[in-house]
C-alpha positions in Angstrom: 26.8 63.2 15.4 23.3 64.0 15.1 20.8 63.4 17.6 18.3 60.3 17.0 15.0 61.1 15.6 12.0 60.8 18.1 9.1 59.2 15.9 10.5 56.8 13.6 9.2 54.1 11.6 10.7 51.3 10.3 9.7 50.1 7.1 9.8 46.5 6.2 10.3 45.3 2.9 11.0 41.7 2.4 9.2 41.0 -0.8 9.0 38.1 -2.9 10.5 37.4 -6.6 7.3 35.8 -6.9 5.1 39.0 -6.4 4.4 41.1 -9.7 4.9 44.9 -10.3 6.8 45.7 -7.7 7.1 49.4 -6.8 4.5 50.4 -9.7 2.2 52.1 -7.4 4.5 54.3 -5.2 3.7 57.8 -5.4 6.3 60.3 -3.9 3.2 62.5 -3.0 1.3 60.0 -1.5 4.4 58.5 0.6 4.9 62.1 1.7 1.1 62.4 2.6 1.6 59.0 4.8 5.0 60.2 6.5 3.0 64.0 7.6 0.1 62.2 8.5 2.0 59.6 10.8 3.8 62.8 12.4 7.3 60.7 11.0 10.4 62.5 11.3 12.7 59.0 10.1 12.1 56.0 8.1 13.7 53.3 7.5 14.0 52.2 4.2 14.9 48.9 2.0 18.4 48.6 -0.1 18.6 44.9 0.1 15.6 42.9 2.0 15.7 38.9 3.6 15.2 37.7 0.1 18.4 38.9 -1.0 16.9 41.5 -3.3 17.6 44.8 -3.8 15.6 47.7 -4.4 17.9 50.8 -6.0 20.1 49.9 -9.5 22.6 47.7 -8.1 25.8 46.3 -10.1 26.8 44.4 -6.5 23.5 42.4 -6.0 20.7 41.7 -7.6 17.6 44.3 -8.1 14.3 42.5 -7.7 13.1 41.0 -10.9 9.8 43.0 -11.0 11.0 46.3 -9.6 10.9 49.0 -12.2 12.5 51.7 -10.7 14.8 52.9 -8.2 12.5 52.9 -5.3 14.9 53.6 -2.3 16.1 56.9 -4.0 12.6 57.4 -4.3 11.5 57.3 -1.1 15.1 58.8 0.3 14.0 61.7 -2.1 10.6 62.1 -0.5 11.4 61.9 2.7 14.2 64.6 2.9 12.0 67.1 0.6 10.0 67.4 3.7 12.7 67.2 6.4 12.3 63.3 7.2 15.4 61.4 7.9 15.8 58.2 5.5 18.7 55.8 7.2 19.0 53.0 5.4 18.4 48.9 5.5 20.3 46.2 4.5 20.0 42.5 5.2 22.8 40.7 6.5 22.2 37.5 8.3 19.1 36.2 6.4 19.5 36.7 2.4 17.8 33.9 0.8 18.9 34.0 -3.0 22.2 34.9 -2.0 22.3 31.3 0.4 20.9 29.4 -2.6 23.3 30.8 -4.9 26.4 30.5 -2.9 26.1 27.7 -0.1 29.7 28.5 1.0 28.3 31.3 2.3 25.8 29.9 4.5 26.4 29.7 8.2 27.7 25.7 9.2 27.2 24.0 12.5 30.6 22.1 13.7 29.4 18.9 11.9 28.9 20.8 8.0 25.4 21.1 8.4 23.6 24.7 7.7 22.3 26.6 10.6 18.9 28.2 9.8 15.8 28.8 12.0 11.9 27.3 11.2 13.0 25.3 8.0 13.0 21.5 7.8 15.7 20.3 5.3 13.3 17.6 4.6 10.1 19.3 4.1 8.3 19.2 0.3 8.6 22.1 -2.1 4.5 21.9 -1.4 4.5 22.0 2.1 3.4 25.0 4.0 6.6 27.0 4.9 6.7 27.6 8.6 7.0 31.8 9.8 10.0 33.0 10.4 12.0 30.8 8.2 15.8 31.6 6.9 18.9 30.3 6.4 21.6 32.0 8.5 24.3 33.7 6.3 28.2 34.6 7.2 29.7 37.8 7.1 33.4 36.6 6.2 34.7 36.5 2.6 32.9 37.1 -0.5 29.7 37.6 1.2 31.0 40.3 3.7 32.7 41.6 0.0 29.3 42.0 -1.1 28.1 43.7 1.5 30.8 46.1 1.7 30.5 46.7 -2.0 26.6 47.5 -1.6 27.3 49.6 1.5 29.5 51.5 -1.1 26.9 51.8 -3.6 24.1 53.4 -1.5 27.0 55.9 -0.1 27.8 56.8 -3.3 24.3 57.2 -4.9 22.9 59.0 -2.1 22.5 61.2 0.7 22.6 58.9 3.5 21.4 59.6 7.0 22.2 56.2 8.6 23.1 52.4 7.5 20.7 49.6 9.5 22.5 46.1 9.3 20.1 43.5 10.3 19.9 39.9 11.7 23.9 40.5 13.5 26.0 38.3 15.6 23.4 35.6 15.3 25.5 31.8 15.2 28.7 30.5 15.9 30.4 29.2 12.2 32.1 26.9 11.0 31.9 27.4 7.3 35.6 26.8 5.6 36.3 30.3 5.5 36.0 30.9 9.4 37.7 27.9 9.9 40.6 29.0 7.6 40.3 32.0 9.6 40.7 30.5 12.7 43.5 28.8 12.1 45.3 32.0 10.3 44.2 33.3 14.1 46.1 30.3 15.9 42.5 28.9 16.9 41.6 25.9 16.7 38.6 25.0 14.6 37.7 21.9 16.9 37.0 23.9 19.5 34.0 25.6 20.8 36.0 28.4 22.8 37.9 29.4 19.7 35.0 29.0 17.6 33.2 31.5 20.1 36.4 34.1 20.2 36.7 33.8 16.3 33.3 34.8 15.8 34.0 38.1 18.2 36.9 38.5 16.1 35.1 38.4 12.6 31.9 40.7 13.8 34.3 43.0 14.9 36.2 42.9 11.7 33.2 43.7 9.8 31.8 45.9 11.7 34.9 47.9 11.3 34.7 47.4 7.5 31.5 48.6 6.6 32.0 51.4 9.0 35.2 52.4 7.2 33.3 52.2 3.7 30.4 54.4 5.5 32.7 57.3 6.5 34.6 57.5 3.9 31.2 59.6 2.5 29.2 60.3 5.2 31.2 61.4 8.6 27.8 62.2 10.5 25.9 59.0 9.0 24.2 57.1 12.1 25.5 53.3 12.1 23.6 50.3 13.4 24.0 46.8 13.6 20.9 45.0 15.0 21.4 42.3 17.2 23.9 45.0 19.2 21.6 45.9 21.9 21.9 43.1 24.8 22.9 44.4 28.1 24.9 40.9 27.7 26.9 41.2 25.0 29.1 44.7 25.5 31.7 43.2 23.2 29.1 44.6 19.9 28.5 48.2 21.6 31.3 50.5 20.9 30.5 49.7 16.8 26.8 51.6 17.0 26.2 55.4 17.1 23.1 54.4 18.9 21.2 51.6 20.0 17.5 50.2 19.1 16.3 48.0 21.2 13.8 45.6 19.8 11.3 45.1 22.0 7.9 44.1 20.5 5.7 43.3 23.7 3.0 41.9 22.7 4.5 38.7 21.2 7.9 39.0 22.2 8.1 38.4 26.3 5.7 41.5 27.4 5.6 45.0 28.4 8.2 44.6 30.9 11.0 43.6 29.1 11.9 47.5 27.7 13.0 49.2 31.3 16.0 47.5 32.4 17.4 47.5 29.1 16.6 51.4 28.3 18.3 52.1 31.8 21.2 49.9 30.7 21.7 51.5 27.7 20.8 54.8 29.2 23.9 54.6 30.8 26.3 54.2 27.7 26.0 58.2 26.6 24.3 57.1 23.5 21.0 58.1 22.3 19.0 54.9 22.1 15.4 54.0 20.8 12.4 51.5 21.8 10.6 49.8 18.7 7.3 48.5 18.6 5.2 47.8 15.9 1.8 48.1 14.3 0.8 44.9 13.6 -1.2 43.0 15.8 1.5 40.3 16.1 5.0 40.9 14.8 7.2 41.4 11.9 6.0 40.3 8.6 2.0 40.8 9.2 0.6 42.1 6.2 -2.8 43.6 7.6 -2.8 43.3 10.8 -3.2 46.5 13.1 -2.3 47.0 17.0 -5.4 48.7 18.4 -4.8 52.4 19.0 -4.7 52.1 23.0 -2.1 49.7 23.0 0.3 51.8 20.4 -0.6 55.0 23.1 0.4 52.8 25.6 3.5 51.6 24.2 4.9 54.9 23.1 4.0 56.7 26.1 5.9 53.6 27.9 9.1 54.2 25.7 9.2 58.0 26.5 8.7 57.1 30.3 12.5 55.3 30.0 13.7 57.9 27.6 14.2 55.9 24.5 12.6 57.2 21.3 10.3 55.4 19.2 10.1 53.6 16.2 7.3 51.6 15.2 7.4 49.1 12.3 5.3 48.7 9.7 5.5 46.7 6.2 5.0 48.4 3.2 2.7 46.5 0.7 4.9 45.0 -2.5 3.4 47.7 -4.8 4.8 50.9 -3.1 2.0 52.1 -1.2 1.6 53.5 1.9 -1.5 52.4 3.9 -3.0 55.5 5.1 -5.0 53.8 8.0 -1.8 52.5 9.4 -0.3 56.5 9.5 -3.3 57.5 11.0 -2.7 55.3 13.6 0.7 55.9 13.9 -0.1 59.8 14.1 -2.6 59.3 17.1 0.4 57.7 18.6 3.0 60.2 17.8 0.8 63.6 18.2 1.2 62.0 21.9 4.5 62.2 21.9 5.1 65.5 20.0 3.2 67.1 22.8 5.4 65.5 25.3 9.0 64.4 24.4 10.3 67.9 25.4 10.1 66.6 28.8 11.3 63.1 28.8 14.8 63.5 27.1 18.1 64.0 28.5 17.3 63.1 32.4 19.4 61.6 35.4 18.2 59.2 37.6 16.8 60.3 41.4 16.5 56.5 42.6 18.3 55.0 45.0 18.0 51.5 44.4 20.6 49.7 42.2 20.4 46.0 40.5 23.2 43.9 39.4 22.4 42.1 36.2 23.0 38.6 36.8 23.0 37.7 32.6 20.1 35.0 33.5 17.4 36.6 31.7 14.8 35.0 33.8 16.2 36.0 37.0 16.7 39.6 36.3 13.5 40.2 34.2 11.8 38.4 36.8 13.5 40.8 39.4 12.5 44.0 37.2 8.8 42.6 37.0 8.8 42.6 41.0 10.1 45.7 41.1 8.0 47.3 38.8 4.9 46.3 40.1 5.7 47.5 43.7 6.2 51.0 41.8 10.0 50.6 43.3 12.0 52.9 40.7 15.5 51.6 40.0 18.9 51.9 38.3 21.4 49.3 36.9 24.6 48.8 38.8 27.7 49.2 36.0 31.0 47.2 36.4 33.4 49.0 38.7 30.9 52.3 39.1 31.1 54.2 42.4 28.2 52.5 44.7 27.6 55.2 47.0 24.7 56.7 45.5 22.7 53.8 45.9 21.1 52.8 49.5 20.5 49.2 48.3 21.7 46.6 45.7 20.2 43.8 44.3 22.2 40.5 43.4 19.6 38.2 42.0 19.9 34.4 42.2 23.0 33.6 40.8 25.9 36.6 41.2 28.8 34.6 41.6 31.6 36.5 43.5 35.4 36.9 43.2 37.7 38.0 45.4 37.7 41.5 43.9 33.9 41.7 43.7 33.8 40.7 47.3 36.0 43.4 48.8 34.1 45.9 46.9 30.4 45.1 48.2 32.2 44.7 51.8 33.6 48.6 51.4 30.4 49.5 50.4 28.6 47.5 53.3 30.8 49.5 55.6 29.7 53.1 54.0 26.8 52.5 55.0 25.0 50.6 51.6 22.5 47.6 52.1 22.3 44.5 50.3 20.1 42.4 49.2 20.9 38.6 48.1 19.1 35.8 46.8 19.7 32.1 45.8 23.2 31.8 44.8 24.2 35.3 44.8 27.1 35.7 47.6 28.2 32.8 47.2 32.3 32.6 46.0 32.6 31.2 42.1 33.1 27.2 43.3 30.0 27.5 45.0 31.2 26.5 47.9 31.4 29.2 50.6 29.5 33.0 50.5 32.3 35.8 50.5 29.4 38.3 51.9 28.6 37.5 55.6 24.5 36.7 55.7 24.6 35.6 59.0 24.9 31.7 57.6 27.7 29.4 56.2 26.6 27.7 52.9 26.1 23.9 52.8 25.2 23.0 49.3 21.6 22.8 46.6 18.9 21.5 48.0 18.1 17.5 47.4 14.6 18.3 46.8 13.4 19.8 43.6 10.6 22.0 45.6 9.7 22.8 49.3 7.6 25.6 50.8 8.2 29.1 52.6 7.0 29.7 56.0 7.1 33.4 58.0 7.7 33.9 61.4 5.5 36.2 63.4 5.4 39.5 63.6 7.0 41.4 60.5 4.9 40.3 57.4 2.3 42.2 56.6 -0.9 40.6 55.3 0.8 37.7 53.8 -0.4 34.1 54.2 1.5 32.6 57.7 1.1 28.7 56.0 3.6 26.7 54.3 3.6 28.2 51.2 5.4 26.2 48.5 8.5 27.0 46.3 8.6 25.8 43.2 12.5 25.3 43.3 14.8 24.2 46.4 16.3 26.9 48.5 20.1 26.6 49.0 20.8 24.8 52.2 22.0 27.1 55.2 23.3 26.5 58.8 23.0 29.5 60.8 25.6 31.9 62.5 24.6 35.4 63.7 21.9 35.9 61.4 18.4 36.3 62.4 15.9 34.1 60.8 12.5 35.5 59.5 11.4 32.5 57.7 12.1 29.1 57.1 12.4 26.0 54.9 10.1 22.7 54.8 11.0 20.0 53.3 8.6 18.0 51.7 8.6 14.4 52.0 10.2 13.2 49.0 10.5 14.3 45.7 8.4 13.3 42.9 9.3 9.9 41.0 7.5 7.2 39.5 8.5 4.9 42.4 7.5 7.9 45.4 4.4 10.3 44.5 1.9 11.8 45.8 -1.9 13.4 44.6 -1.6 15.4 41.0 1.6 17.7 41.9 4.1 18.2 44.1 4.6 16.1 47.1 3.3 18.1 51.2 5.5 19.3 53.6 6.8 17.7 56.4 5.6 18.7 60.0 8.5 18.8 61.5 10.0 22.2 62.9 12.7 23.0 60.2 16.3 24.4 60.6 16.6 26.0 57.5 16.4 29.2 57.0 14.7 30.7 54.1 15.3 34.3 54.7 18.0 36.2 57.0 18.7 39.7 58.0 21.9 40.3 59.8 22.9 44.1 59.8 22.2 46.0 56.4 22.1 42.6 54.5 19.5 40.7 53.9 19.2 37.3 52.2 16.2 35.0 50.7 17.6 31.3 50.6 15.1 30.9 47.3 15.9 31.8 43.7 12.7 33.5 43.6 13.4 36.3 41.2 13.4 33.2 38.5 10.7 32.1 40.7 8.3 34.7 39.7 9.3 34.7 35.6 8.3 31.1 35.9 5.6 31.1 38.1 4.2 34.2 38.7 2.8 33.7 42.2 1.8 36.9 44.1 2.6 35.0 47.1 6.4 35.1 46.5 6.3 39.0 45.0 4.8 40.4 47.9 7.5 38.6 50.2 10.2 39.6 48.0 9.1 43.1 48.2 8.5 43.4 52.0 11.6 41.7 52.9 13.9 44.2 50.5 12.0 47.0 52.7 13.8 45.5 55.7 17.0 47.7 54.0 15.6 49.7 51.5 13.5 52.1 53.5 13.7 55.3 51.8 12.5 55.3 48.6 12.7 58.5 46.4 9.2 57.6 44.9 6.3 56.1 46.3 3.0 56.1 44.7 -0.5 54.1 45.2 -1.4 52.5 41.9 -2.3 48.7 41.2 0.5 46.4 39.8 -0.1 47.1 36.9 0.9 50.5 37.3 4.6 51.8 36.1 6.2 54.7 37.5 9.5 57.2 37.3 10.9 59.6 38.8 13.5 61.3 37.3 15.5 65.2 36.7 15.9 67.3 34.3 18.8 69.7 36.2 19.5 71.8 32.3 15.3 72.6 32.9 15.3 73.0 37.3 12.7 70.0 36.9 11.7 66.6 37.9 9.2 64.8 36.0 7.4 61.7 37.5 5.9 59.3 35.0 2.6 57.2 35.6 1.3 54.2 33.5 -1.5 52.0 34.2 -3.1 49.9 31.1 -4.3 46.3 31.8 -2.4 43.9 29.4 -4.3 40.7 28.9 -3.0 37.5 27.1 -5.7 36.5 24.2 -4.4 34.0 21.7 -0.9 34.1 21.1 -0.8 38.2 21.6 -0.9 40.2 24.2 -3.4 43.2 24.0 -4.2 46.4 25.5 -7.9 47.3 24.5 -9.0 49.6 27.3 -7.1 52.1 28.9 -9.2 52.4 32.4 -8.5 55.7 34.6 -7.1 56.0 38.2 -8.1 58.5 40.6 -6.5 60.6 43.0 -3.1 58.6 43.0 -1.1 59.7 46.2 2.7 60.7 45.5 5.1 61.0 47.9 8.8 62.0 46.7 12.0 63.1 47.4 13.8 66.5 46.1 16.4 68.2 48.0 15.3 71.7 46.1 12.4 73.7 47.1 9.4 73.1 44.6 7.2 76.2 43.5 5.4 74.7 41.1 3.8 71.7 40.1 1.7 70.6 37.2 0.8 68.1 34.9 1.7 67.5 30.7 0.7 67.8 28.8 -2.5 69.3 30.2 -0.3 72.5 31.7 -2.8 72.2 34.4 -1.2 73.2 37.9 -2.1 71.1 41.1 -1.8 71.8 44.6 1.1 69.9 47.2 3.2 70.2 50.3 6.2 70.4 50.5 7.7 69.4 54.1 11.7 69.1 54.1 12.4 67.0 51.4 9.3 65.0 50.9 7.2 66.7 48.3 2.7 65.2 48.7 0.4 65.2 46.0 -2.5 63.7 44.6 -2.8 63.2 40.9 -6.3 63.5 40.0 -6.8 61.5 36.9 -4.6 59.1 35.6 -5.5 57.6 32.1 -2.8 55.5 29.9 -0.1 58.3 30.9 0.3 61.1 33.2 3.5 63.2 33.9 3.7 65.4 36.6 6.3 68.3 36.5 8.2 69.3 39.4 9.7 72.9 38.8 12.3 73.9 41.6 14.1 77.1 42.7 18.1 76.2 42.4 20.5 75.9 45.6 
């Protein structure tokens, strides 16, 4: 299998029946001119788009009524005269002409009514059409025919580098043929839980089937299925080559979405890529344009987790290429010609392992924490071998089994640390912990907030007052642990019959026996949810105690740098080079409309670094400048200070092998 290719694009192409001359202006020239500009080595391009059209002489579908030509062969043509990789699109989920002319084949809720996303059944043909807006189609019987039969006829008419399947494993169905299906199965169709093992079954199935049709031609073709790449959802990953994990920051949940998925995936053996895009929203924004800073930032971001990049772009109906938008692109990508040679194939050096809970607000709001202490980390597999990891992270609500359990105790008694919050620990009835925190469980709180407050000494510039909670910490009597903080209640909770002021109802002044966070041994324990906490809230108040209290067991970091929160860092190895590489980010995101922007890029100086390498350094310098810089290496702890940071800096550790 080949490689993935570092600086992709991916070209949109959902256009219209109701847009003229389609295709008329592409110019093979031209499109190459865009592609060598934008430093491109694949593109994406369009056999079938969301409006069930297709763009290449198709017996199967239907070619779009004002196309002319065969444009995909055209543009596969172009690409691969000047060594560009051309994998190829099609539609699966959304396919509009194909819903209105076969309604069978439309996605059905339990009750027969079609599933789609942004349309109102009841709106007039007049009425502004909302973004977004598709009917959801089913990959079972004649439609997955037709797409097996147009998979077929773009591996027969061409040299294919890679199939792209888009809008995957979307809805539950229960359109007559699934529910035929699950009854052939020995399902039953009145259930949710069959409905939900059906629909596994059937993705699977045709998965398999348009992989068959692909190999059958093309045995080093890359496959795809988008929709594949959720850490929570392993049951779609053995059917990719790869994985792309759509990440668009600036209108789809921020810049800190990308790193624990790229580590997850990281850890599969696949080659995987980030993709971003140009516009200044997301998909389907004809004109607008990302500011060049934030595309740096975003690329230089996706190299720091070693994923490769794709950026997405629409081409206009005509054929076109918008030169502006590949000079933007290539600003981008220069960057990461100069630099990808050292942010590929890596280990990890941290230290510190997480547990993905599959609550996507408590583990990205763990990740955010984490990130913006600068506190590197890796993500802790099923079944893996603990022992390289100091500390492990189960955020707020890692139920335990018996099996579970005896693992984290044998890795407790090697000599690991824990780190709990909320409900994690706790046995899967909720009704007793199976890790020993120094407390016996009692049950949720009653009240639907309280407030935080440390005991003296051990907390470092944080505010000593009640602080409040916007959740209820589980309820706690103590054993053997040692309490570092406690629990007020407040009064009463909220109602209309019981308030109090605008908000949330005070604390009570009564000395409190609950404990809100516990260290007994190498395990320590916050009693509050307060990695979902901080996704919800964002208070710096509940960070900054997060982060000292894991330093009560997580003392040795590999990495420690001085930057702002909003600075990112890695540190990772390159063993097949003798190298380390440490990466360091630092823009300023800031939310203006619906988007969130990058326009400046201001510069950090002299950033101290300390890290960890059991090797003896004899060189040190930063990419892609080449410029060498002075350290000390005591032992195992390597000091520096980075002079300059702006957008991205790596520093290169070169080391003498044992």
């Amino acid at each position: 299998m080949n490689r993935l290719a570092s600086r992709q694009v991916h070209l949109d192409f959902h256009t219209s029946e109701w847009i003229p001359q389609v295709g008329e202006r592409f110019d093979k020239q031209q499109f190459q001119q865009a592609l060598l500009a934008g430093k491109v080595n694949s593109i994406t391009v369009f056999a079938k788009c969301h409006h069930g059209w297709s763009y290449y002489p198709t017996h199967a579908g239907k070619i779009h009524p004002t196309l002319q030509m065969d444009l995909l062969g055209a543009q596969i043509e172009a690409a691969h005269e000047i060594g560009v990789r051309a994998p190829i699109y099609i539609t699966v989920g959304f396919s509009a002409n194909d819903a209105e002319a076969h309604p069978d084949w439309v996605v059905k809720n339990q009750d027969g009514s079609l599933v789609s996303i942004g349309i109102d059944p009841q709106a007039k043909r007049e009425d502004k059409r909302p973004e977004v807006s598709w009917k959801f189609l089913c990959p079972s019987g004649g439609y997955a025919d037709l797409i097996y039969a147009q998979t077929k006829e773009v591996c027969d008419a061409y040299e294919v580098d890679g199939l792209f399947y888009d809008i995957c494993f979307w809805s539950l169905c229960w359109c007559d043929t699934c529910k035929a299906g699950m009854v052939e199965s020995g399902l039953d169709p009145t259930s949710e839980i069959s409905a939900r093992l059906y629909h596994k079954l059937k993705w699977q199935r045709f998965m398999s089937g348009c992989t068959k049709v692909i190999r059958e031609k093309h045995s080093d073709a890359s496959i795809f299925f988008n929709g594949s790449a959720s850490p929570y959802e392993p049951e779609w990953h053995d059917g990719q080559t790869h994985f792309e994990l759509e990440d668009l920051p600036t209108t789809w949940g921020g810049y800190d979405k990308m790193p624990s998925r790229a580590k997850y995936f990281a850890r599969s053996g696949k080659d995987y890529l980030g993709m971003t895009g140009k516009f200044h929203t997301s998909w389907g924004e004809f004109g607008g344009f990302k500011s060049k800073n934030a595309l740096r930032y975003e690329v230089a971001a996706l190299l720091t987790y070693g994923a490769r990049c794709s950026i997405g772009d629409q081409l206009h109906p005509s054929g076109e290429m918008d030169m502006e938008t590949y000079r933007l692109i290539g600003e981008a990508y220069q960057y990461v010609e100069q630099i990808e040679p050292w942010c590929y194939d890596i280990t990890e050096t941290t230290r510190l392992g997480i547990v993905l809970s599959r609550e996507v607000k408590s583990d990205e709001g763990l990740v955010k924490m984490l990130l913006e202490g600068q506190l590197d980390f890796d993500i802790v597999l099923d079944n893996e071998d603990l022992s390289r990891f100091d500390t492990v992270i189960l955020p707020d609500c890692i139920l335990l089994d018996s099996k579970q359990a005896e693992r984290f105790h044998a890795y407790l008694q090697q000599g690991g640390s824990l780190f709990l919050t909320g409900k994690s620990g706790l046995n899967v009835e909720k009704n007793r912990f199976l890790i020993d925190i120094g407390a016996e469980y009692e049950g949720p709180s009653m009240f639907e907030d309280d407030y935080l407050r440390l005991h003296e000494p051990g907390w470092e510039g944080l505010v000593k007052s009640p602080v409040l909670c916007y959740e209820g910490a589980e309820q706690l009597t103590m054993t053997d642990g040692e309490v570092l903080a406690s629990v007020l209640k407040p009064y009463f909770n909220r109602t209309y019959a019981q308030y109090c002021s605008h908000q949330n109802t005070p604390y009570q002044l009564e000395a409190s026996n609950q404990p809100g966070v516990i260290r007994k041994g190498n395990v320590v324990y916050l009693a509050h949810s307060v990695c979902k906490l901080y996704y919800d809230h964002g208070a710096q108040f509940h960070r900054d105690y997060f982060l000292q209290a894991l330093k009560l067991v997580y003392q040795n970091a590999v990495m420690q740098v001085n930057m702002p929160s909003s600075g990112r860092a890695r540190f990772v190895k390159q063993q097949a080079n003798d190298r380390y590489v440490l990466h360091l980010l630092y823009a300023t995101p800031i939310q203006r409309g619906r988007t969130l922007v990058i326009d400046d890029l201001p510069p950090l100086y002299d950033v101290d670094v300390r890290v960890s390498i059991m090797e003896t350094v004899n060189r040190v310098y930063l990419v892609p400048q080449g410029q060498e810089i002075s350290f000390v290496q005591l032992g195992t702890q390597v000091e520096l200070k980075v002079p300059k940071l702006e957008c991205h800096q790596m520093v290169v550790f070169d080391y003498t092998p044992k």
